[in-house]
C-alpha positions as CSV (number, residue, x, y, z in Angstrom):
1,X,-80.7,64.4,-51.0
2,X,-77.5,62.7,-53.1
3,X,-80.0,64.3,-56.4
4,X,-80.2,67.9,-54.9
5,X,-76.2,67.8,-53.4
6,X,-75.1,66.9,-57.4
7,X,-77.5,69.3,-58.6
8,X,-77.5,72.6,-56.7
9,X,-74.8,72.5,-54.1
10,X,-72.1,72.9,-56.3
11,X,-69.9,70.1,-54.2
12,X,-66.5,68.8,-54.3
13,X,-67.4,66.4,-51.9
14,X,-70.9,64.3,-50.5
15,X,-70.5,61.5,-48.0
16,X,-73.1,58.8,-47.5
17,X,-73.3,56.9,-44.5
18,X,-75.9,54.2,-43.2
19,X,-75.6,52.8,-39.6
20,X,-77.7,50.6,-37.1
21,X,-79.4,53.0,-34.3
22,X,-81.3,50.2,-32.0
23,X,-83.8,48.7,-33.8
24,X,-83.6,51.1,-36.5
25,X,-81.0,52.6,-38.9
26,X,-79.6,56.4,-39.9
27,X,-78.9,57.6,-43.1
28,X,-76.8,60.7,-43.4
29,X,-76.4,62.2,-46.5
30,X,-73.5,65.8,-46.1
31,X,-71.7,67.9,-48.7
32,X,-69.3,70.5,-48.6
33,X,-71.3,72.6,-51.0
34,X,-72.9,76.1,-51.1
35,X,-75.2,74.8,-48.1
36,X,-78.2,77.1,-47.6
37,X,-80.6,78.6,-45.3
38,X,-83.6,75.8,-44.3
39,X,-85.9,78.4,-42.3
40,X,-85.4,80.7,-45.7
41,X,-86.4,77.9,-47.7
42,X,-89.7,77.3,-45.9
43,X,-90.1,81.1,-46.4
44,X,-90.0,80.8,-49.9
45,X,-92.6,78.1,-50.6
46,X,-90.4,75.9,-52.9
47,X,-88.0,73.5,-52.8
48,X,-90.4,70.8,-53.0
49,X,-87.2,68.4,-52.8
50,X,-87.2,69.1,-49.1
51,X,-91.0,69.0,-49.1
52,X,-91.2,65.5,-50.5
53,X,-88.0,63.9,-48.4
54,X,-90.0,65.1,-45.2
55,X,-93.4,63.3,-46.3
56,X,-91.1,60.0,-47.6
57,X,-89.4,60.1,-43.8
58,X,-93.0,60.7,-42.1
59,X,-94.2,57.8,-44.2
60,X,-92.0,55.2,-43.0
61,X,-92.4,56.7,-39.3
62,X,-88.8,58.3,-39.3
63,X,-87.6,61.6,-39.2
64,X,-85.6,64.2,-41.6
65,X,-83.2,66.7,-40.1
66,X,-81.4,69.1,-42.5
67,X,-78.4,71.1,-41.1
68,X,-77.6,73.7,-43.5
69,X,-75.3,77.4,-43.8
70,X,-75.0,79.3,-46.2
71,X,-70.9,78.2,-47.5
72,X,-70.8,75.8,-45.3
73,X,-72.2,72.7,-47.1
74,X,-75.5,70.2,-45.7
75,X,-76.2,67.4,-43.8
76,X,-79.4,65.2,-44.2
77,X,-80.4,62.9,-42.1
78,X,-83.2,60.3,-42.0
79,X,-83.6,57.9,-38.9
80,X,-85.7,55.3,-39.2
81,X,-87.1,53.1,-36.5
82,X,-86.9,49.5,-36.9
83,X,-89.9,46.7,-36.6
């Protein structure tokens, strides 16, 4: 996520945050960047960045969410359960 904000969102600003959620923790990963359309994306049938975060985060048993507009930056975020 930091890779693809540095690369292709063409930010002024990314924020990285990690807390405790129960058991488990939440990484958040959000930019002020281009942002971009995430149901476009799965259209397209690239951005394997996305493709291979979502297999990582299904690997470890968490979840990905991506929040994303068009000029209006991203937000990642993996939650991971704990144990």
């Amino acid at each position: 996520a930091l890779h693809n904000a540095l690369r292709h969102a063409d930010a002024e600003r990314v924020d990285v945050s990690v807390e405790r959620r129960g058991p488990g923790a939440v990484l958040r990963i959000s930019d002020d960047g281009t942002g971009f359309d995430p149901a476009a994306v799965g259209r397209a049938g690239r951005h394997l960045g996305l493709v291979s975060m979502r297999d990582r985060a299904s690997g470890v048993g968490g979840t990905l969410t991506v929040d994303s507009l068009p000029g209006k930056g991203t937000t990642i975020e993996l939650e991971v359960p704990g144990g």
